[in-house]
C-alpha positions in Angstrom: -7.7 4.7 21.0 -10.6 3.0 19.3 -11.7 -0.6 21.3 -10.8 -2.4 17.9 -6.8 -1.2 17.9 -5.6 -4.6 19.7 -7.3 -7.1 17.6 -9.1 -6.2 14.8 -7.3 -3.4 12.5 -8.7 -0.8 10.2 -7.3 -1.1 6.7 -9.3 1.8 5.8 -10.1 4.1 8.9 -13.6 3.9 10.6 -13.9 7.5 10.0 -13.4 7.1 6.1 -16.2 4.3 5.6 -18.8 6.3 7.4 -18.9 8.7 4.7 -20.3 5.3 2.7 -22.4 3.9 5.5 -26.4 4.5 5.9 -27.9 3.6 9.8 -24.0 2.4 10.7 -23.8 0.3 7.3 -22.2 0.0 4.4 -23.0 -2.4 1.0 -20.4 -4.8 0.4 -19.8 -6.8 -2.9 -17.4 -9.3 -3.0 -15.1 -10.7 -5.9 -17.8 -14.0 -5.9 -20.7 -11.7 -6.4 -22.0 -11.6 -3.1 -23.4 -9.0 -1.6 -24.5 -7.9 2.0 -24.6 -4.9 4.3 -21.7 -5.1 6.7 -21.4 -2.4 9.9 -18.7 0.2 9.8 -16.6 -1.3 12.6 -16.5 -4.6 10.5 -16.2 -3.7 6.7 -12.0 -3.1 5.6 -10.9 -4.9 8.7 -8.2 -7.6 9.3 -7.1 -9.4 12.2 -3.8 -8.3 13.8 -2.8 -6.9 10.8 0.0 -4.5 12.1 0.4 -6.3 14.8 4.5 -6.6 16.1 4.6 -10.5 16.8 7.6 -10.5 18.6 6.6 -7.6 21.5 4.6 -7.8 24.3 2.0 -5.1 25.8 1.8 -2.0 24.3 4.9 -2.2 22.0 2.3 -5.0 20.1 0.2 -2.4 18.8 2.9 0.6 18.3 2.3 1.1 14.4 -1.7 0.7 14.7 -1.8 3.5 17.8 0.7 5.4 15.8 -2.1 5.3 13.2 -5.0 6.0 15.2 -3.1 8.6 17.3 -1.0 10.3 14.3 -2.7 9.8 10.8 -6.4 8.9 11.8 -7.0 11.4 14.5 -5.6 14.5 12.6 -7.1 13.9 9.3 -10.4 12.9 10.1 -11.6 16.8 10.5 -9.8 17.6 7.4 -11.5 15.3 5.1 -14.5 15.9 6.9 -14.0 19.7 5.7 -12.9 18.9 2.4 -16.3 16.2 2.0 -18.4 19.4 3.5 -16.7 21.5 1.0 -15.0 23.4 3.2 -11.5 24.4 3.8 -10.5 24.6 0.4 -7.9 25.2 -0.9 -6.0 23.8 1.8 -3.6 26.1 3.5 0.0 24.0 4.2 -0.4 22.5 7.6 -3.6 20.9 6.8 -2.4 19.7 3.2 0.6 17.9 4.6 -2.3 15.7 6.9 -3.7 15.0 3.6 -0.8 14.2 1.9 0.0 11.4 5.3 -3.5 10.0 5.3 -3.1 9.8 1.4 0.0 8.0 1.4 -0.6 5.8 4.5 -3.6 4.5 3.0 -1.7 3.2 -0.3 0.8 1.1 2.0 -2.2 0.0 4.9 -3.9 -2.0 3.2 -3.6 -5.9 2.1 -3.6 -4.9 -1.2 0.0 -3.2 -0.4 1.0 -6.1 1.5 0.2 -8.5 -1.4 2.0 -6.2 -3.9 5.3 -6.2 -1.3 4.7 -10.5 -1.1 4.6 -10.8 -5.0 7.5 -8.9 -5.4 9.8 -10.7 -2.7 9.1 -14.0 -4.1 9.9 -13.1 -8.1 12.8 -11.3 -6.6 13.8 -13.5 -4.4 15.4 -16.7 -6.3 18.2 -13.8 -7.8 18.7 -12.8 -4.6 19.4 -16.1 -3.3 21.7 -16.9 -6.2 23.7 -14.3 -5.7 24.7 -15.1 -2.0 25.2 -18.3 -3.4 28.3 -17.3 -5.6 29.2 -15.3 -2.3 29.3 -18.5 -0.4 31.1 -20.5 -2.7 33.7 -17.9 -3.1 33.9 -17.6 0.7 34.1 -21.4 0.5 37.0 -21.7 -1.8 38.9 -18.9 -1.4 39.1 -17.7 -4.2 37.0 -15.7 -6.6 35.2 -18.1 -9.2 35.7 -17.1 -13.0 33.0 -15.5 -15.3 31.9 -19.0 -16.5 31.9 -20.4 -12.7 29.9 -17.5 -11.6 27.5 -17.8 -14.0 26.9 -21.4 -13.1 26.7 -21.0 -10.0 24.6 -18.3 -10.1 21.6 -20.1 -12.5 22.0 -23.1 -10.2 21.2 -21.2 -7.5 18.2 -19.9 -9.2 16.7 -22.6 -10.4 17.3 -24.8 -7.2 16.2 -21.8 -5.1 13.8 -23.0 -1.9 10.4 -21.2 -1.2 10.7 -17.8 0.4 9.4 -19.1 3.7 12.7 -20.5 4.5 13.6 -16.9 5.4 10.7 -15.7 6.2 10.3 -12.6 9.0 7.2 -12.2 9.8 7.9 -8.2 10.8 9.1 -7.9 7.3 5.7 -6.8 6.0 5.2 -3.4 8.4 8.8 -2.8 7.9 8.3 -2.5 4.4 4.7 -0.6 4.9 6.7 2.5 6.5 9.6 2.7 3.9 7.1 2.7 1.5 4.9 4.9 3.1 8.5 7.6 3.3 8.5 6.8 -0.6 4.6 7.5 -1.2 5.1 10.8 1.0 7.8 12.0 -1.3 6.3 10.9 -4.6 2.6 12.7 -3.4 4.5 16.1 -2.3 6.8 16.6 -5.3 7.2 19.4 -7.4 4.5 19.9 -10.1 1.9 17.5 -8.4 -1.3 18.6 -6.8 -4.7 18.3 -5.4 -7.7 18.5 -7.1 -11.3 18.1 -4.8 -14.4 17.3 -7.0 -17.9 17.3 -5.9 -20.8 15.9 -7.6 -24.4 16.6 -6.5 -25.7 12.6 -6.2 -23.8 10.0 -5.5 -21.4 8.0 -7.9 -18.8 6.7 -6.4 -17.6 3.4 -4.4 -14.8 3.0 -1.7 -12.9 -0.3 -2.3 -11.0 -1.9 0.7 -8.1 -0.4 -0.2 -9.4 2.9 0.2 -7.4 4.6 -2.9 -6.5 3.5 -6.3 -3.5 4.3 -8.2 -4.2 5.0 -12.0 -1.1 5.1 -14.9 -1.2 7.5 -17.5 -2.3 4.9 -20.1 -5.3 5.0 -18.4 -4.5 1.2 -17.0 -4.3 -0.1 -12.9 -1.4 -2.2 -13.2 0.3 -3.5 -10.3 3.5 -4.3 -11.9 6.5 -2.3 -10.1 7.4 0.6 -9.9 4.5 0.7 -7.9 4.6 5.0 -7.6 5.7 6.1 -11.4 5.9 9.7 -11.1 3.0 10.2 -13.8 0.7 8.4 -11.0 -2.8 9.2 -10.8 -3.9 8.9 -6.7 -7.7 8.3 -7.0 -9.5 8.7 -3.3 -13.1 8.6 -3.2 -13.7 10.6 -0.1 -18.1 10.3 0.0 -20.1 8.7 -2.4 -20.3 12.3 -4.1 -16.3 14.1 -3.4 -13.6 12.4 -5.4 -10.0 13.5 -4.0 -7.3 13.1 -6.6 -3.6 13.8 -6.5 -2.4 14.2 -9.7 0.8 15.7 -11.8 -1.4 16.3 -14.7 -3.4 19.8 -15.6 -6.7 18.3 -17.4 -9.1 18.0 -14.3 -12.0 21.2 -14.3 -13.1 21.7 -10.8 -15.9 24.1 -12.1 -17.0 21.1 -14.0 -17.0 19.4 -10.7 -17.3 15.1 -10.4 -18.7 14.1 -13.8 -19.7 10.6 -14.3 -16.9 10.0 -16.7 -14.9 10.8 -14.0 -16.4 8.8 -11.5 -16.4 5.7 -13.9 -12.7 5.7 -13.7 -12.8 6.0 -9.9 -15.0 3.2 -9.8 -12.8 1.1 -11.8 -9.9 2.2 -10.0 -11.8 0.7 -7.1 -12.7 -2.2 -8.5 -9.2 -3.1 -9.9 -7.6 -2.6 -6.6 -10.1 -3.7 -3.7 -8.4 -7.1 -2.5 -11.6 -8.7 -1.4 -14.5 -6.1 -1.7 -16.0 -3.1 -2.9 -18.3 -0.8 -0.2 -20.8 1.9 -1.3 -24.3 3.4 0.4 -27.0 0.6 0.6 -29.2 2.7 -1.1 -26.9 3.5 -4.3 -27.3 1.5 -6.9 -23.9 -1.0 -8.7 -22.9 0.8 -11.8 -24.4 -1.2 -14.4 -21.1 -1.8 -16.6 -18.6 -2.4 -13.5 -17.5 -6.0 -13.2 -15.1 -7.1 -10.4 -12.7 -9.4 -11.3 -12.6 -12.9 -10.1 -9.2 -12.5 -8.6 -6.9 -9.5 -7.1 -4.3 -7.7 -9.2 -0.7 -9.6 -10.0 3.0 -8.3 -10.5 4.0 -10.3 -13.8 7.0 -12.3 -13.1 10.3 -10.5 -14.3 12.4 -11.7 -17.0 15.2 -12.2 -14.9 18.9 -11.9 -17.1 22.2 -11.9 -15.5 25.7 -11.1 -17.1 29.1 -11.5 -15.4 30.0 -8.0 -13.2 32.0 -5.5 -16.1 33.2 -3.2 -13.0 32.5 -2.8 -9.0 29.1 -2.9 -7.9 27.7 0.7 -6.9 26.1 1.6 -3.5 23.4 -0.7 -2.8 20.2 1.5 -2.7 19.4 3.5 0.7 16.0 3.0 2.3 14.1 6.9 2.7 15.3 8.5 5.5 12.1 7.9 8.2 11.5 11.6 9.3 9.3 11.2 12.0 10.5 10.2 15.5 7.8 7.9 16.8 7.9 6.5 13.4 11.4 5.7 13.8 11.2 4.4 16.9 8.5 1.9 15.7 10.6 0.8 13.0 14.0 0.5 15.2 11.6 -1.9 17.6 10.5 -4.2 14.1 14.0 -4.5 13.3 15.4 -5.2 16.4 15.2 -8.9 17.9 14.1 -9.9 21.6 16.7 -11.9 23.2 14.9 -14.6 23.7 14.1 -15.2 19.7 16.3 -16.7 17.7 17.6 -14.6 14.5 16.3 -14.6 11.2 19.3 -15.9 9.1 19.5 -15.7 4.8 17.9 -13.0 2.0 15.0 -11.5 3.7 13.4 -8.7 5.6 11.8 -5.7 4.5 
């Protein structure tokens, strides 16, 4: 276990930003414009961030040793190899480490965790409403008409209280390993892949989000579905090895890392850093790159609502959590001490 895992937490592994770093540093530029060297053990870190609030000792820091222990430890040799050039093509064991590092890094992060807090507050004023009509049926007795549901309903909405009223705070690393299970099974799906590209200087930049997901317009949008299945996976591995998982065929490894191809990696990391942007000291900013002056957004739904035609379906199943310890980790976050009092209303990851 690294001497940071009960305070200060990784968002992108210690191991990953070395491969950026010259005499233990790496150059940071922030969304202001500033720009200074930070050390490794500082740069892509955040206070308690998977910390369990509600557990004492060890249990505090399950999912962070669980990422030090599990993720971090195994693939640190592999993308070592992969960085030396070695080891390619992966044989299976060492792609499914990959493939974990891969998706654990696009649910890590406070990029993630911003994504999963924009989308419970647009979502969560319908989802208010509609235990609203529940309530007032349950009140009456009685099911309320089409007109009365409907009123009730948009009431609700527009009356709905802020999202903190419910809020959990173990919500957010629930969520991060459901979506993580999602990720997993997006990244190892039929007709997807891994491409490795080298370049012989340096060209690209690691954002503090580690990876950045590109759409097939060409575009990083936030705006959900997070993971479409056409989903490009952009990881800069060193300033000169570009990872990519990708469902599309137009990549030429022979061609190696060209600098059209690094542009869009340095983009990618620009568009979905949430406060900075880390590269060797020595390399210079690409001259055309701007960072934005503030983080990506999910655009507000247009929320519509029509009276029920027929019995709801199933409500949709969270990914089956294959890993033991995993599950374990995420039995403890849902579970509440004794001695705390329950979260009540529409919430929860």
């Amino acid at each position: 276990m690294g001497a940071n895992t009960a305070r200060e937490h990784h968002l992108v592994p210690q191991y990953w930003l070395r491969a950026f770093a010259e005499d233990g540093h790496v150059l940071g530029r922030w969304r202001g414009g500033a720009e200074y060297r930070t050390p490794v053990r500082r740069a892509a870190v955040a206070r308690h961030f998977n910390t369990d609030p509600l557990a004492e000792g060890e249990r505090r820091v399950a999912l962070e040793t669980y990422l030090d222990r599990h993720v971090d430890g195994p693939a640190a040799p592999v993308l070592r190899a992969l960085r030396e050039g070695r080891w390619w093509p992966l044989e299976q064991a060492r792609e499914a480490v990959v493939l974990d590092a891969l998706a654990w890094q696009v649910v890590r992060t406070r990029t993630f965790r911003s994504f999963d807090a924009q989308v419970g507050r647009h979502v969560f004023p319908a989802a208010w409403a509609a235990e609203a009509v529940d309530y007032c049926e349950d009140q009456l007795g009685r099911p309320l008409s089409e007109a009365e549901r409907m009123e009730v309903f948009w009431t609700a909405v527009r009356t709905a209280p802020d999202p903190s009223v419910v809020d959990d705070p173990r919500s957010a690393l629930r969520a991060s390993i459901r979506a993580f299970e999602r990720t997993r099974n997006v990244l190892a799906a039929p007709g997807r892949r891994l491409m490795l590209l080298h370049s012989a200087e340096p060209l690209l930049m690691l954002a503090d989000s580690g990876v950045a997901l590109r759409h097939k317009d060409g575009t990083f949008s936030f705006t959900p579905p997070l993971l479409p299945k056409a989903l490009e996976v952009f990881a800069p591995l060193s300033p000169s090895c570009l990872l990519i998982s990708t469902p599309r065929a137009h990549y030429r490894p022979r061609e190696g890392l060209t600098r059209k191809i690094a542009a869009k990696a340095n983009a990618g990391a620009a568009a979905w850093c949430r406060d900075a942007v880390y590269r060797l000291p020595s390399m210079s900013w690409p001259a055309h790159l701007r960072l934005a002056s503030t983080p990506l957004e999910v655009r507000p739904p247009r929320l519509s609502a029509v009276p029920a035609q027929q019995s709801p379906g199933p409500a949709p199943a969270h990914p089956e959590i294959r890993r033991g310890e995993l599950r374990a980790i995420l039995e403890q976050l849902s579970h509440v001490p004794a001695d705390q009092p329950p979260v009540s209303g529409t919430g929860g990851g």
